[in-house]
C-alpha positions as YAML, in Angstrom:
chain: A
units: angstrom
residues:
- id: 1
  name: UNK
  ca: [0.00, 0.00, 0.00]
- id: 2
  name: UNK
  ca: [1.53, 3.09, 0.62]
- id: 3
  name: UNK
  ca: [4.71, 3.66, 2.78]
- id: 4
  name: UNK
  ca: [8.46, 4.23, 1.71]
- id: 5
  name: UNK
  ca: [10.32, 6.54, -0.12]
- id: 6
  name: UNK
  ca: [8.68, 7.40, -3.67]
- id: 7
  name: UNK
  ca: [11.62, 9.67, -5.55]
- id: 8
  name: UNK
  ca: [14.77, 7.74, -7.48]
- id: 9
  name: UNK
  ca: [14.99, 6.39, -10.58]
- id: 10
  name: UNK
  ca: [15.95, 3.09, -9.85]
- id: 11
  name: UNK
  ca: [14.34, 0.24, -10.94]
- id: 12
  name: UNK
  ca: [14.26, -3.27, -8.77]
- id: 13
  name: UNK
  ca: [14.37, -6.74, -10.45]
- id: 14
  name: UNK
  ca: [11.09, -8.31, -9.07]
- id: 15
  name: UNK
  ca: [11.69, -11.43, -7.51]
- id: 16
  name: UNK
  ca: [9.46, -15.02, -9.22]
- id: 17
  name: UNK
  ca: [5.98, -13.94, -9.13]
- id: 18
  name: UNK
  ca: [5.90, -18.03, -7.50]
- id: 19
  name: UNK
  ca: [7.76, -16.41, -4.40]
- id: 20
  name: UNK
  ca: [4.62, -14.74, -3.12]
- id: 21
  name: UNK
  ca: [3.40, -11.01, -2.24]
- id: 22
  name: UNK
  ca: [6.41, -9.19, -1.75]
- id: 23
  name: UNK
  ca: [7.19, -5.19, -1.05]
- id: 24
  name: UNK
  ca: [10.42, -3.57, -1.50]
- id: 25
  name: UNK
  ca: [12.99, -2.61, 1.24]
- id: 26
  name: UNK
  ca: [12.29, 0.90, 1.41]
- id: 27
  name: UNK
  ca: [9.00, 0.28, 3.31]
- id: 28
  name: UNK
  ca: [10.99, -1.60, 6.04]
- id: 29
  name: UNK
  ca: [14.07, 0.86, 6.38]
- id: 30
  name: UNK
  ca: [11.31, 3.66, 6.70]
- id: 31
  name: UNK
  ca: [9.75, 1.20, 9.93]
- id: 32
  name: UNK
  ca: [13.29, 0.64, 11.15]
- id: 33
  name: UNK
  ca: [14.24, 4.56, 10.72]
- id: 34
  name: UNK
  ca: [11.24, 5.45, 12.51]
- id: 35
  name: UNK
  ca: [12.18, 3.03, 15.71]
- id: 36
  name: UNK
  ca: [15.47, 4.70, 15.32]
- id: 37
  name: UNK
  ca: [14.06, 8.27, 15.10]
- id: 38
  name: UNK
  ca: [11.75, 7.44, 17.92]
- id: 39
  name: UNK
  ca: [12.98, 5.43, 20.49]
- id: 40
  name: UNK
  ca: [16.69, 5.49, 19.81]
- id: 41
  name: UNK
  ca: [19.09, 2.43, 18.49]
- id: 42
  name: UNK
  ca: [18.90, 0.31, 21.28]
- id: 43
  name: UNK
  ca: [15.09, 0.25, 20.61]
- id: 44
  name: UNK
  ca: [15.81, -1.34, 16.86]
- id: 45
  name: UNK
  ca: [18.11, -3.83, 18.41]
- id: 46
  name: UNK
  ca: [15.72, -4.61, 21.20]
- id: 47
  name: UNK
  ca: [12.73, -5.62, 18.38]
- id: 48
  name: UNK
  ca: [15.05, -7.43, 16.13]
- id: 49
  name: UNK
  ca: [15.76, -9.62, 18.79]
- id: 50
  name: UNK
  ca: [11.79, -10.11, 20.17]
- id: 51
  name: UNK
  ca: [11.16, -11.86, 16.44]
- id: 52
  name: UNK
  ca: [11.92, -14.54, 15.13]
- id: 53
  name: UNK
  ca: [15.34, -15.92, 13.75]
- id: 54
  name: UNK
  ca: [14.45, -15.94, 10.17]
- id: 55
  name: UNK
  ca: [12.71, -12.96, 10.36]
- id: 56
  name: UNK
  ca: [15.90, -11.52, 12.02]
- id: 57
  name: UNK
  ca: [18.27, -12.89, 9.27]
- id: 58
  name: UNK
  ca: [15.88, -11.53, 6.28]
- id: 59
  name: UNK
  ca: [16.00, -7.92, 8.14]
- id: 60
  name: UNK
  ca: [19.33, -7.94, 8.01]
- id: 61
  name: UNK
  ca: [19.38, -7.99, 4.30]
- id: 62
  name: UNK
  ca: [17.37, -4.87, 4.09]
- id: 63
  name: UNK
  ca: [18.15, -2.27, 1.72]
- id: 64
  name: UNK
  ca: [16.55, 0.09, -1.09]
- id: 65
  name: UNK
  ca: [16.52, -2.13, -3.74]
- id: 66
  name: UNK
  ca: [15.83, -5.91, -2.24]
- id: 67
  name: UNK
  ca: [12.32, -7.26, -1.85]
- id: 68
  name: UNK
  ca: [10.44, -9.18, 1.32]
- id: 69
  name: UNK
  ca: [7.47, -10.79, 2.10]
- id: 70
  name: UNK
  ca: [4.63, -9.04, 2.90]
- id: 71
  name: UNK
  ca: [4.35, -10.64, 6.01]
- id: 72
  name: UNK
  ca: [7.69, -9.67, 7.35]
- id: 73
  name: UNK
  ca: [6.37, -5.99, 7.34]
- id: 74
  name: UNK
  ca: [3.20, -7.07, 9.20]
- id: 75
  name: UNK
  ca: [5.38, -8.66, 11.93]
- id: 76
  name: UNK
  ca: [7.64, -5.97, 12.18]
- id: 77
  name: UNK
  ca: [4.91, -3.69, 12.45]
- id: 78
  name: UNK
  ca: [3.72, -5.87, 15.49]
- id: 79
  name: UNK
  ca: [7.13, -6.50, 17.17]
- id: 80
  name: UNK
  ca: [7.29, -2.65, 17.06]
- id: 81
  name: UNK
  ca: [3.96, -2.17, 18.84]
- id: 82
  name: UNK
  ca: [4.65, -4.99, 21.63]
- id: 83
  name: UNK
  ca: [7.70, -3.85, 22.34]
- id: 84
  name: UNK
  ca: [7.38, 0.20, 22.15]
- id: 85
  name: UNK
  ca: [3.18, 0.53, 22.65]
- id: 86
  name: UNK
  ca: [1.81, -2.30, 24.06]
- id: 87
  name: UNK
  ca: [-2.16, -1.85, 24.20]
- id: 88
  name: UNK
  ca: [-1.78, 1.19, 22.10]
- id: 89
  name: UNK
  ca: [-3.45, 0.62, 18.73]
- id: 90
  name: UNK
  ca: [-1.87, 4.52, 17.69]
- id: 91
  name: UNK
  ca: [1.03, 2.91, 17.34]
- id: 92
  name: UNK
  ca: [0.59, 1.90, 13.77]
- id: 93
  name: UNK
  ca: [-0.80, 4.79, 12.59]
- id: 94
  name: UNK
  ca: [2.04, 6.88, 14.23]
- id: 95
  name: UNK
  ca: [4.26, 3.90, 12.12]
- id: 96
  name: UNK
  ca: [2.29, 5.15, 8.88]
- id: 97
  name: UNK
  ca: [3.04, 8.86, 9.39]
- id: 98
  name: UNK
  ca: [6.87, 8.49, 9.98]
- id: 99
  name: UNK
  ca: [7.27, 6.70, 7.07]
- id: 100
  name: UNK
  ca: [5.53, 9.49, 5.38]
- id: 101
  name: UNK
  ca: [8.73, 11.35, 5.56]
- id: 102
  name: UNK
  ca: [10.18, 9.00, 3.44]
- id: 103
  name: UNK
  ca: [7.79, 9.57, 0.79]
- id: 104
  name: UNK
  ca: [7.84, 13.36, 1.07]
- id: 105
  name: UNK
  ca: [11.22, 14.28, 2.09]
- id: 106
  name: UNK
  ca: [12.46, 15.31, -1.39]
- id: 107
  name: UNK
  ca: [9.89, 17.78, -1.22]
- id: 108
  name: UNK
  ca: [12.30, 19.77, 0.74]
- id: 109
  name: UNK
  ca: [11.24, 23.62, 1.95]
- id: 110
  name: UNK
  ca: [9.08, 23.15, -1.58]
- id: 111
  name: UNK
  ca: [6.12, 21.35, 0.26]
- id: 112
  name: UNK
  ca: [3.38, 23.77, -0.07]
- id: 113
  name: UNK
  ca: [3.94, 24.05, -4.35]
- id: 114
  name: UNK
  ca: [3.11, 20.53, -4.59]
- id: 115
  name: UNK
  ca: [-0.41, 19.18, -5.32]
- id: 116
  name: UNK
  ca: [-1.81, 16.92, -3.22]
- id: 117
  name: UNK
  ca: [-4.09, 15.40, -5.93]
- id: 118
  name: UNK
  ca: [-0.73, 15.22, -7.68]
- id: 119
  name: UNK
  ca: [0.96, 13.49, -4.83]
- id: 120
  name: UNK
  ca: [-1.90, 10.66, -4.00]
- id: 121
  name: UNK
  ca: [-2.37, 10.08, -8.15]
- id: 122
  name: UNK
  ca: [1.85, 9.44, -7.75]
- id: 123
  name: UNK
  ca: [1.45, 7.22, -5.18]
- id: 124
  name: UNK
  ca: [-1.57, 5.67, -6.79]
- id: 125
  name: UNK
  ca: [0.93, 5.33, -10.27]
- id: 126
  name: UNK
  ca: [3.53, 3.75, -8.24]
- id: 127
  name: UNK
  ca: [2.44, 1.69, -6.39]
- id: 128
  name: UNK
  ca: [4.11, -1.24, -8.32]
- id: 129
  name: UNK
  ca: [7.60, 0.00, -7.75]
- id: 130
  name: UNK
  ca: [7.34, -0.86, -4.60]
- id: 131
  name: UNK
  ca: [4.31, -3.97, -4.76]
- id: 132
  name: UNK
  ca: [4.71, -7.13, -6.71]
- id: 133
  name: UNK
  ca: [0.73, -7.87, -5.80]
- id: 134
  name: UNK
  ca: [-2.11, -5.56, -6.16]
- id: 135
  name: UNK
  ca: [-3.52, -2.42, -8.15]
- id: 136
  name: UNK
  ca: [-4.06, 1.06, -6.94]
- id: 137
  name: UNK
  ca: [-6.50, 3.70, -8.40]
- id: 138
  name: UNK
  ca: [-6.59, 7.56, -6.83]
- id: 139
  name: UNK
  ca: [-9.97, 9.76, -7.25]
- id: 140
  name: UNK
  ca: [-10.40, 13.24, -7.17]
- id: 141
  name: UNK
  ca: [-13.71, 13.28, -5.57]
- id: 142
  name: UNK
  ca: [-13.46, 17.45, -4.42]
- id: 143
  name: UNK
  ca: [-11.56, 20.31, -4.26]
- id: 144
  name: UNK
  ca: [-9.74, 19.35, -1.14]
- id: 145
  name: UNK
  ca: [-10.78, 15.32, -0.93]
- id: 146
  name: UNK
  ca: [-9.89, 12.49, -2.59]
- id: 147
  name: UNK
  ca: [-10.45, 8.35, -2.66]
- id: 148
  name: UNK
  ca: [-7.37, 5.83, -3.06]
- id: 149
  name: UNK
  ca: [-8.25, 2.16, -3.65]
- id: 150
  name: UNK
  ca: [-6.36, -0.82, -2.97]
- id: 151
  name: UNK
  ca: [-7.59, -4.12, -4.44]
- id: 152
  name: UNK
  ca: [-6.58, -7.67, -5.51]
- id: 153
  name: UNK
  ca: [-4.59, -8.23, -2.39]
- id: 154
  name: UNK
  ca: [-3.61, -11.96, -1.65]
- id: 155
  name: UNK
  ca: [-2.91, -10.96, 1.42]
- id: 156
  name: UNK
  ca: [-3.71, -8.66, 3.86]
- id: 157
  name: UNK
  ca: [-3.57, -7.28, 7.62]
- id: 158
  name: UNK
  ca: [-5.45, -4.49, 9.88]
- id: 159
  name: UNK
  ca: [-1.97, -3.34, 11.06]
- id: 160
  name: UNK
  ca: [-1.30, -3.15, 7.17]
- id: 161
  name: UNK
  ca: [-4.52, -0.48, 6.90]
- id: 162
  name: UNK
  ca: [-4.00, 1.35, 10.42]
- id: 163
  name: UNK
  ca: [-0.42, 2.65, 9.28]
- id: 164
  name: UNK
  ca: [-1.63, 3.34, 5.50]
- id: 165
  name: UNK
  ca: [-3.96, 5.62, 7.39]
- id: 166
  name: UNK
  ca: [-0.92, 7.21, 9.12]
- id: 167
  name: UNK
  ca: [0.74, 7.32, 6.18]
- id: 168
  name: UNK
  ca: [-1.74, 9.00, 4.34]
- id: 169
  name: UNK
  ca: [-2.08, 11.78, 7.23]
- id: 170
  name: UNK
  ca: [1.33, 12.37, 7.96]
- id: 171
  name: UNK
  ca: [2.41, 12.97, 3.95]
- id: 172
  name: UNK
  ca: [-1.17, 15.24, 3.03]
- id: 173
  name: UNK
  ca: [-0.46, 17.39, 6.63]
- id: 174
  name: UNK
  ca: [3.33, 17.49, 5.57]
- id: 175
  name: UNK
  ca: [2.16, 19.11, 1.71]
- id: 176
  name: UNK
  ca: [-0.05, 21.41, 3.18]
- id: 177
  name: UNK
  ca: [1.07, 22.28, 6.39]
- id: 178
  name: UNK
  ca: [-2.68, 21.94, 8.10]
- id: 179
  name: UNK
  ca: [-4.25, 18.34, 9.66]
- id: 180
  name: UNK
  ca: [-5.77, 16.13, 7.26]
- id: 181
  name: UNK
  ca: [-8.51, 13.79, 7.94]
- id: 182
  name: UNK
  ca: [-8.54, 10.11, 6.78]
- id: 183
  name: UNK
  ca: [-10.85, 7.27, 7.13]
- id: 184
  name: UNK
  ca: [-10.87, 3.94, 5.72]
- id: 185
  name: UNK
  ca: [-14.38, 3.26, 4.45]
- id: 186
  name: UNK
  ca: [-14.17, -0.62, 2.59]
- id: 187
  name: UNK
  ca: [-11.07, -3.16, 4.01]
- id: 188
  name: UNK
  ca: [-10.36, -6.17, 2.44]
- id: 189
  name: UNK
  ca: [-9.37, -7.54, 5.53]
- id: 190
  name: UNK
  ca: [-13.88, -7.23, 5.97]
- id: 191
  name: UNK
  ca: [-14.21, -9.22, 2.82]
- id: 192
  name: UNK
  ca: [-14.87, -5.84, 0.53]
- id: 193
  name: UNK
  ca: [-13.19, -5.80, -2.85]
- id: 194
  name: UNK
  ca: [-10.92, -3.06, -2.22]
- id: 195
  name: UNK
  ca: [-9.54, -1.03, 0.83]
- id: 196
  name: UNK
  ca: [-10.62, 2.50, 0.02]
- id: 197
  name: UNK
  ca: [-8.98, 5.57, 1.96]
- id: 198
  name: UNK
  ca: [-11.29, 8.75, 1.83]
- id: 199
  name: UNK
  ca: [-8.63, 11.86, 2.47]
- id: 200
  name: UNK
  ca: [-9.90, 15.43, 3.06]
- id: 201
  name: UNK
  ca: [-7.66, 18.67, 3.90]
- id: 202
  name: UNK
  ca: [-7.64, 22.16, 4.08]
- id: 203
  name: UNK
  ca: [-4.79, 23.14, 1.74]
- id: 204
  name: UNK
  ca: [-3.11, 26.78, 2.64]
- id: 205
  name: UNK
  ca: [-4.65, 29.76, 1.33]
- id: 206
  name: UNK
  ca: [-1.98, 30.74, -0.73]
- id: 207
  name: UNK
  ca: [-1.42, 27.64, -2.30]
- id: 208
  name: UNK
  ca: [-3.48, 26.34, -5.14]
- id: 209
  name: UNK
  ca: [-4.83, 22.93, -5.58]
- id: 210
  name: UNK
  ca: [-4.39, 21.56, -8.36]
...
């Protein structure tokens, strides 16, 4: 879905479609950055060693251009919330926005000339740079609102939704500089065809939207 760092032109060899759902590195080193940010080193050392030992030994391999299993993310995502937030379900949405920097950070002191239709159709159009499973489609559906649809997921986790919904917030609040609602009105996870984000902001007044 949508986490990770969208700028470069690299390209990464895909591994066997046969080897399953994978994402690409970037969406883990953004998790592991954010541990880092947040909590401090120790803290990424602390989770790596609460999971499991091949889950430790395929972190290690971690960088912009490898791919990993879906699930790998998933458990990361939980090892970070048992070990940092236990009984705090914010934590994955507070996972979602830092790795909105990594998305956005490019943008640089230029943040409020960019569109956020723009953005969310980017992410939308990339989405298989850093997916080898799924499809997404953006919407404009207003001024200041728009729809992003995730489908044809063989897999799929609520943690997985609850830090796209981060994400989502932390990157539209970043472009504009004001709070941005998002809500998550169809999940696949429910048995709907499609996880479908509704976003809605207030850009600045000086900035036009585009």
């Amino acid at each position: 879905m949508a986490a990770g760092d969208a700028e470069g032109t690299d390209v990464h060899p895909r591994p066997e479609p046969a080897a399953g759902p994978h994402l690409a590195g970037q969406l883990i080193l953004s998790r592991l950055d954010y541990l880092r940010r947040a909590h401090g080193a120790e803290a990424v050392q602390a989770v790596l060693q609460s999971m499991e030992e091949a889950d430790r030994q395929d972190l290690s391999g971690v960088d912009r251009g490898s791919w990993h299993p879906f699930g790998l993310l998933v458990r990361l995502d939980r090892a970070i919330a048992r070990r940092m937030a236990p009984d705090d379900e914010g934590i994955f949405e507070r996972i979602g926005e830092a790795s909105a920097r990594h998305r956005t950070e490019w943008v640089g002191d230029d943040a409020r000339l960019f569109s956020v239709h723009g953005f969310l159709s980017r992410v939308a159009e990339e989405h298989e740079r850093f997916h080898t499973f799924g499809r997404a489609v953006y919407r404009r559906t207003g001024f200041d609102e728009g729809a992003i649809a995730y489908s044809e997921y063989p897999e799929m986790d609520p943690v997985y939704c609850r830090s796209a919904v981060g994400f989502f917030r932390g990157a539209v609040a970043f472009l504009t500089g004001r709070p941005a609602h998002v809500v998550e009105t169809s999940c696949q996870c429910r048995g709907d065809i499609a996880c479908v984000f509704i976003v809605r902001w207030r850009a600045a007044a000086d900035v036009p939207v585009r």
